[in-house]
KEVO-620066 format. One record per residue: residue in one letter; x, y, z of N, C-alpha, C in turn. Coordinates in steps of 0.1 Angstrom, whole numbers, plus 5000, padded with zeros to 4 digits. Layout:
N
AXYZXYZXYZ
...
This chain:
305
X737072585426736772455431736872345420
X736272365410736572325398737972265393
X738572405395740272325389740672235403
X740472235413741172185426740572015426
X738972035418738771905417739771815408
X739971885398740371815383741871775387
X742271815400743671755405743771625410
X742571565411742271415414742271335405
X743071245403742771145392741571075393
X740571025404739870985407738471055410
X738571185406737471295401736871245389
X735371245388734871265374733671375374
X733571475367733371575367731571575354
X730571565360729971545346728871685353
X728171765336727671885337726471845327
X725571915329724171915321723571755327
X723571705337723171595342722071645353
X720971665351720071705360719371575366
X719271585377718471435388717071405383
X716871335384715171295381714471225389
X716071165397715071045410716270965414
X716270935427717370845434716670765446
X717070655449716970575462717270565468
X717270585484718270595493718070435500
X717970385495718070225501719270155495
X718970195482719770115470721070195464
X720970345468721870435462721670435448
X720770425440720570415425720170585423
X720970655414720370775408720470765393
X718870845394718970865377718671025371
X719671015362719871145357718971165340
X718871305341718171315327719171405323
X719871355311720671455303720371585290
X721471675285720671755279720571665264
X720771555259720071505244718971445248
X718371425263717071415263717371235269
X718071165268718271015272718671035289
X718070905298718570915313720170805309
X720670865326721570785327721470785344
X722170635349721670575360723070535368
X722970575377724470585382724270555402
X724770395403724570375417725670395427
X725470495441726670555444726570485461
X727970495466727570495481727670585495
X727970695484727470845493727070955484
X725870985487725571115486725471225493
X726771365490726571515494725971575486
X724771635492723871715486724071865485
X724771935476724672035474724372145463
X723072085463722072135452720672245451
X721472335464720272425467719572495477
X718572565471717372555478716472505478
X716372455464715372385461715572245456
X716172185468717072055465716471965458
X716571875449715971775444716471625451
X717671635457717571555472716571525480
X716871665485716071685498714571625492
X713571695483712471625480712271495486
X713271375484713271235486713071215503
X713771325511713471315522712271345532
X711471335522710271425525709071295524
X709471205520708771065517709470985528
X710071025540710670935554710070995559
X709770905575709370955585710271045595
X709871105603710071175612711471265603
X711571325594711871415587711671545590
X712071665596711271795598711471885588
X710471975583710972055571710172195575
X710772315572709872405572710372525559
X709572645551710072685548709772825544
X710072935545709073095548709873145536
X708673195531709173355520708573465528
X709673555527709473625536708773765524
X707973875528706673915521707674025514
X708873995515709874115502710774035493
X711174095481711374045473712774155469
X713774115460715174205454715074215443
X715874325437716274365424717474405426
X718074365417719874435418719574565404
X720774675410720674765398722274795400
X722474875392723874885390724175035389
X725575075394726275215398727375235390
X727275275379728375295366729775325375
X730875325372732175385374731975565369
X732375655378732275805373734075845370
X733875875357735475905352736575795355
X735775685353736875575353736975525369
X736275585378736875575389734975515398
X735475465413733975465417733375565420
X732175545420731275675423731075715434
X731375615442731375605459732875565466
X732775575477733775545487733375385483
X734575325483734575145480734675095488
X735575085498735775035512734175025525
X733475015520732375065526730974975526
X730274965532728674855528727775015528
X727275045515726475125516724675135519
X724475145526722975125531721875235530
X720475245525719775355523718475305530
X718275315543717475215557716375325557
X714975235551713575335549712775275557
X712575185566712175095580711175015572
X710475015563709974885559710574825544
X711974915540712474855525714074905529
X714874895521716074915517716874885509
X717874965506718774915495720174915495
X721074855491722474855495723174855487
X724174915487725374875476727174825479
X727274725473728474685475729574715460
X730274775464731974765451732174625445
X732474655435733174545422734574565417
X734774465417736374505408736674595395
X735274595392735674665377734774845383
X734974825390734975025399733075015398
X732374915392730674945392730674965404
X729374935414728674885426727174815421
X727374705428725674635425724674715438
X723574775432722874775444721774685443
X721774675453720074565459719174595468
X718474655460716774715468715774585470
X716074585486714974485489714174565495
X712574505492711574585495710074485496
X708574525500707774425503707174425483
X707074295482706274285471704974385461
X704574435474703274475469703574675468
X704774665470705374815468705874805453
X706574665450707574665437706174685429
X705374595429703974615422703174715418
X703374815427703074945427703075005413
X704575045412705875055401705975025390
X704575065380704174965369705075135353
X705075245359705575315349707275365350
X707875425336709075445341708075635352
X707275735349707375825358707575795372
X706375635377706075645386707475595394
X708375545388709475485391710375605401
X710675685389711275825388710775885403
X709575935401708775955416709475885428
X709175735425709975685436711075685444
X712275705436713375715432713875865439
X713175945436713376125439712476105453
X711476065459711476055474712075975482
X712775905479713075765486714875765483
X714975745474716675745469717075845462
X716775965467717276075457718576125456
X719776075465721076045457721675975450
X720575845453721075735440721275755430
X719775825428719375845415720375935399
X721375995405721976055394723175975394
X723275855404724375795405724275685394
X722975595396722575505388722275565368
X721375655371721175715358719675735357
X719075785352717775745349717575655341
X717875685327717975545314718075425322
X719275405329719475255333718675255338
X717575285351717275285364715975185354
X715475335346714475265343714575145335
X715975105327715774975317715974855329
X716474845337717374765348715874755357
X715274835359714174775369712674715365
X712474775349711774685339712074515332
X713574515337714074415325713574275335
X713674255346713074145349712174185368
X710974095367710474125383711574115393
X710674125409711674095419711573975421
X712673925428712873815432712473765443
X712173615449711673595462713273585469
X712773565485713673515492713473415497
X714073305503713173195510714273135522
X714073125527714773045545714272865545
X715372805550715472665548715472625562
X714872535570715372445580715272295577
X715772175582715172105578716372035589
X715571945594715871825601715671655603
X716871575600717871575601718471615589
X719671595592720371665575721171505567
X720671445578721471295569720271185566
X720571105560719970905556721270865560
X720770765572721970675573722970685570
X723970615565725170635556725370625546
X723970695542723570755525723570845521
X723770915526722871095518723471175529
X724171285528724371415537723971545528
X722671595537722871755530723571855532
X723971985524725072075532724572175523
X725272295527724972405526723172445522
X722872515513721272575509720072445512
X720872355509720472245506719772185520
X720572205527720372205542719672335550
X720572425549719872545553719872715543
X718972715537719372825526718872925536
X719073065540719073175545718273305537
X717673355542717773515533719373595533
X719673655524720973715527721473845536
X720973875544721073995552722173955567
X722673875568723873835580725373785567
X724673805554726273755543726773625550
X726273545554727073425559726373275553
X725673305540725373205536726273105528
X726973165520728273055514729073085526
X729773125534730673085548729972945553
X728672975557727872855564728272735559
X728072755542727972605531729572605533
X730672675534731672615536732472565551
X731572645558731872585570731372435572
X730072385568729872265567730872145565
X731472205554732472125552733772125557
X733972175565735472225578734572115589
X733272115591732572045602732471885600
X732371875586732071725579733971675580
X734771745579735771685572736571645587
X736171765599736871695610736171625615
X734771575615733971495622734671335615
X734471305602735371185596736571215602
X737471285600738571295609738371215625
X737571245634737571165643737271045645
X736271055638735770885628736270775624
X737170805619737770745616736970685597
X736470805597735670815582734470675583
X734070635595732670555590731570595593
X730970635580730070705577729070685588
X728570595591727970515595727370555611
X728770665611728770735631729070895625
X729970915612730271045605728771115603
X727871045597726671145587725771185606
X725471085611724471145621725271195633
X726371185638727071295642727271445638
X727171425624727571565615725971605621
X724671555619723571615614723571685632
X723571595647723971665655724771735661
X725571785652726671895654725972015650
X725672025637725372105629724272175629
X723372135636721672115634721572295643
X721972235651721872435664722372505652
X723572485646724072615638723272635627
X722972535619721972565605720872665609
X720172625626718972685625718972845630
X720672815641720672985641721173045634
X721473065621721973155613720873175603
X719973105603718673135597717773265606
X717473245616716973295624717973435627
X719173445624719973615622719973655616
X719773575603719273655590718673725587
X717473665596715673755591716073805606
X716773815616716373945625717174045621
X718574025610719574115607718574255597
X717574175591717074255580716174365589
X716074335599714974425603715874545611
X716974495615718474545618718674715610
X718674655600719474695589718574765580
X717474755578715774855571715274975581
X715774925595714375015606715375065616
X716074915625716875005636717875085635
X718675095626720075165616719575285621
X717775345618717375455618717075555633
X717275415638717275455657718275525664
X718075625672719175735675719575615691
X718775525695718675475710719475355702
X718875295690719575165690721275195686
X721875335678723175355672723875395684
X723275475699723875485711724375345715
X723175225721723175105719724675055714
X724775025704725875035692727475085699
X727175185696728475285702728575165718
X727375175728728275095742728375015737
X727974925732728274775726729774795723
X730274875717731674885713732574915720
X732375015729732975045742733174965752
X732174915753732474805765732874655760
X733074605747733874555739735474595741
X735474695743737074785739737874745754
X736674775764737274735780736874615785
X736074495778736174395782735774295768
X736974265762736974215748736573995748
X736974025757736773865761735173815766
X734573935770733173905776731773985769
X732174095764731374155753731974175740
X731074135732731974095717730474135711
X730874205702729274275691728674135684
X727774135680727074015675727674005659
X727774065652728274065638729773985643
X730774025652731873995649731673825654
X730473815665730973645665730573565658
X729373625652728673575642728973545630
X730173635624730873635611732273515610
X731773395606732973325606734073345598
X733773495586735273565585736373565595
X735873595606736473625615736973525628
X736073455633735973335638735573255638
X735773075650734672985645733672935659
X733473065662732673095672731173005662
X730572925670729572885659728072955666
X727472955655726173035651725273055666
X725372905670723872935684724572985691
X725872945697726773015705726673185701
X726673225696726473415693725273385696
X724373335693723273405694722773405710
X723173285716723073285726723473355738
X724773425736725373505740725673635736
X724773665726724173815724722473855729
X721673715734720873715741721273785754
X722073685760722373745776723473885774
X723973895765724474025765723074185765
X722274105757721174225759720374185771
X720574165778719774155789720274245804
């Protein structure tokens, strides 16, 4: 995105400029840079794409009728890593590999360089537990005991000492504009847990949404930014909400012999009526289409019914 900007003559590109404070009346932002001096820069649009923990967004939180909510959910991740074996992967690559223990799990995805990252998400007060490399080991040999000679021990244990777990956190916030001041987008707007993979799709679909909304606009902001915020607003909140039902998906029901039957009709009657039953991942994945977010969900409601 970087080089694609620098194709603009009228791009200016500045880094180590962290926010400190802006006005959305006046459009005045002031930056604090890394020699320690601010610089003050008045604009007449801001896109906010700075997060989850937006430093935007903060300012909007000082207006009225602003809605904001925001959940960590009670597990936390670590990534660990799956060496290449004889040069080659250790696993089938083409594949999302899943290890579904109904209140934790861990997954591994392929790399270009033949690794796999895995990512054991799990509840906090389990990672806690986990204070030795034996007790590790233990864990490791009841729970993932194929991993385990995949990953290594050495690494297992240096890789799961070298830093805690991580939070997750889920974003809504409504509206997602100021007048025709300020538009938020992507994290910024709606950050997700990652368990439906459609969080940078989302943040770029935003902007497929922003760009043909101006498009009909005839670009004045003025009808662009709060049009965009009611277009968008059902989708921000239902892809949040698939997220955190995907996880429980994907840790507990994976393990269900009634929900993988489930599954299988789901796909079958997909197969004989492709136009009226459609699996919830495929409409939901805007890899694939631009079926948008409430729309699946809405119609994977009445599909289960």
């Amino acid at each position: 995105m970087t080089i694609e900007a620098e194709r603009y003559a009228n791009t200016k590109m500045n880094f180590d400029h962290k926010l400190q404070d802006w006005n959305s009346d006046t459009g005045l932002m002031t930056f604090l840079r890394s020699d320690g001096s601010n610089e003050s820069r008045q604009v007449d649009l801001i896109v906010a794409c700075d997060g989850a923990f937006s430093a935007i967004r903060k300012q909007f939180l000082r207006r009225n009728r602003f809605n904001y909510s925001q959940t960590y959910i009670p597990h936390g991740y670590m990534e660990l890593t799956i060496p290449p074996n004889g040069g080659e992967f250790a696993m089938k690559p083409n594949f999302l590999h899943i290890w579904p223990r109904n209140t934790f799990m861990m997954i591994a995805l392929p790399n270009l360089d033949k690794t796999f990252t895995c990512t054991l998400f799990m509840p906090f007060d389990v990672f806690e537990k986990i204070t030795t490399g034996n007790e590790l080991i233990d864990f490791f040999q009841t729970y993932f005991p194929d991993a385990l000679p995949l990953i290594g021990v050495n690494a297992l244990k240096r890789d799961f000492f070298h830093l805690p777990a991580q939070a997750m956190v889920s974003v809504k916030c409504s509206p997602h504009h100021i007048d025709d001041k300020c538009v938020l987008m992507g994290d910024a707007a709606h950050a997700v847990v990652p368990f439906y993979g459609q969080g940078m799709n989302a943040g770029f679909e935003d902007c497929i949404v922003f760009d043909e909304i101006m498009d009909q606009l005839n670009e004045d902001f003025s009808a662009v930014l709060p049009e965009y915020s009611r277009v968008r607003l059902p989708d921000a909140h239902a892809i949040a909400d698939l997220a955190m039902y995907n996880y429980v998906e994907m840790r507990a029901h994976v393990n269900s012999k009634w929900f993988l039957f489930r599954k299988k009709v789901d796909n079958f009657l997909h197969f004989l009526l492709p136009k009226t039953i459609v699996p919830l991942y495929t409409m939901a994945s805007v890899t694939f289409t631009r079926i948008r977010y409430h729309e699946a969900s809405q119609r994977w409601q009445w599909q289960n019914k």
